[in-house]
C-alpha positions as CSV (number, residue, x, y, z in Angstrom):
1,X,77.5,-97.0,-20.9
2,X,76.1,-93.5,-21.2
3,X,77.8,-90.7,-18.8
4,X,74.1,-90.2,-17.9
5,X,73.8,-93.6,-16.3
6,X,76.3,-93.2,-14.1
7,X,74.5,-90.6,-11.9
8,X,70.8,-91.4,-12.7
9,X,71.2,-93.7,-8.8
10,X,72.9,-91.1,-7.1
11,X,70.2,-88.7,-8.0
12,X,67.7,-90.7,-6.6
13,X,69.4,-90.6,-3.3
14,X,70.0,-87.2,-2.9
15,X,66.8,-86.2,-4.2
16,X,64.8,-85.4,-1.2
17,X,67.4,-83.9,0.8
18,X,67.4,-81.6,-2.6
19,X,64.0,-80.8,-2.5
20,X,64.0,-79.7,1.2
21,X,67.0,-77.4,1.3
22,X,65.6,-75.3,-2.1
23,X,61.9,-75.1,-0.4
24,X,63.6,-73.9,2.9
25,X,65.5,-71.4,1.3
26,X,62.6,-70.4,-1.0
27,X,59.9,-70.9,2.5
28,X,63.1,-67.8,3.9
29,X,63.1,-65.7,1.1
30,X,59.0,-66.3,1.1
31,X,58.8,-64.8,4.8
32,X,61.2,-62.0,4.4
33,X,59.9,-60.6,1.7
34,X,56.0,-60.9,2.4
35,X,56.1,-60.7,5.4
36,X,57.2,-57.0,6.8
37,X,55.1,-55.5,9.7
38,X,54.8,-51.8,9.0
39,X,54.5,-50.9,13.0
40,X,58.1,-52.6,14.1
41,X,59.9,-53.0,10.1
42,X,61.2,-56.7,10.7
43,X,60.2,-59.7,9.2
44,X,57.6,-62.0,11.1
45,X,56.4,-65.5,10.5
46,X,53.8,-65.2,9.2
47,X,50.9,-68.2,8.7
48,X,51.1,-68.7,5.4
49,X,55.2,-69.9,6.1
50,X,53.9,-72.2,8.9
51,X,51.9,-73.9,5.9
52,X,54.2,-74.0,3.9
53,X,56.7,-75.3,5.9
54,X,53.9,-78.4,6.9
55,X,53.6,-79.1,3.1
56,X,57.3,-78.8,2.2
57,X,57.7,-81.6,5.2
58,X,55.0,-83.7,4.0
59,X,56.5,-83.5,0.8
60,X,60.0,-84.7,1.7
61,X,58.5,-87.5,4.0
62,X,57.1,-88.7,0.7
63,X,59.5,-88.4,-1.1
64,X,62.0,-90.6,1.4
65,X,58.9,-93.0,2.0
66,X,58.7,-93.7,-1.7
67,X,62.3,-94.1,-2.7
68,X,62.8,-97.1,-4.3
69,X,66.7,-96.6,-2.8
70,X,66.9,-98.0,0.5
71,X,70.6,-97.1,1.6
72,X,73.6,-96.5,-0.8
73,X,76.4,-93.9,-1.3
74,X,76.5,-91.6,-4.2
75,X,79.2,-89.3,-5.8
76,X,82.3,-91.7,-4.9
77,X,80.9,-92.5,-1.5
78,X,80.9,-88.8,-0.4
79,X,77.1,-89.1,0.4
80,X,75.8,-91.9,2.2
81,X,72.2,-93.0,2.9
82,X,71.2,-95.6,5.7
């Protein structure tokens, strides 16, 4: 067995939980760069974040809908999915 093999499961789990904290953080870094007013100098949310932040959610439910993973732990039961 392959060191590769032994996480390729636990990937799988932690996947979507993944992909939603690095498009939140990207979805912050987004809005306060982008999005400065010139009147008040502070960073508003703008409408473009609101979209994204609908796709990045749509995105994640997919991803949990279509894991073939139902419930597990992964990395020595420090993570668990149920």
């Amino acid at each position: 067995m392959t060191f590769s093999y032994l996480f390729e499961n636990n990937i799988k789990l932690v996947l979507p939980e993944i992909f939603l904290a690095c498009s939140i953080i990207s979805i912050l870094m987004f809005g306060c760069f982008t999005g400065f007013t010139k009147f008040y100098r502070y960073p508003i949310v703008s409408l473009n974040s609101g979209y994204l932040l609908v796709l990045v959610f749509i995105f994640t439910s997919f991803l949990i809908i279509n894991n073939p993973l139902v419930f597990g732990t992964a990395f020595n039961c420090c993570f668990v999915v149920d």
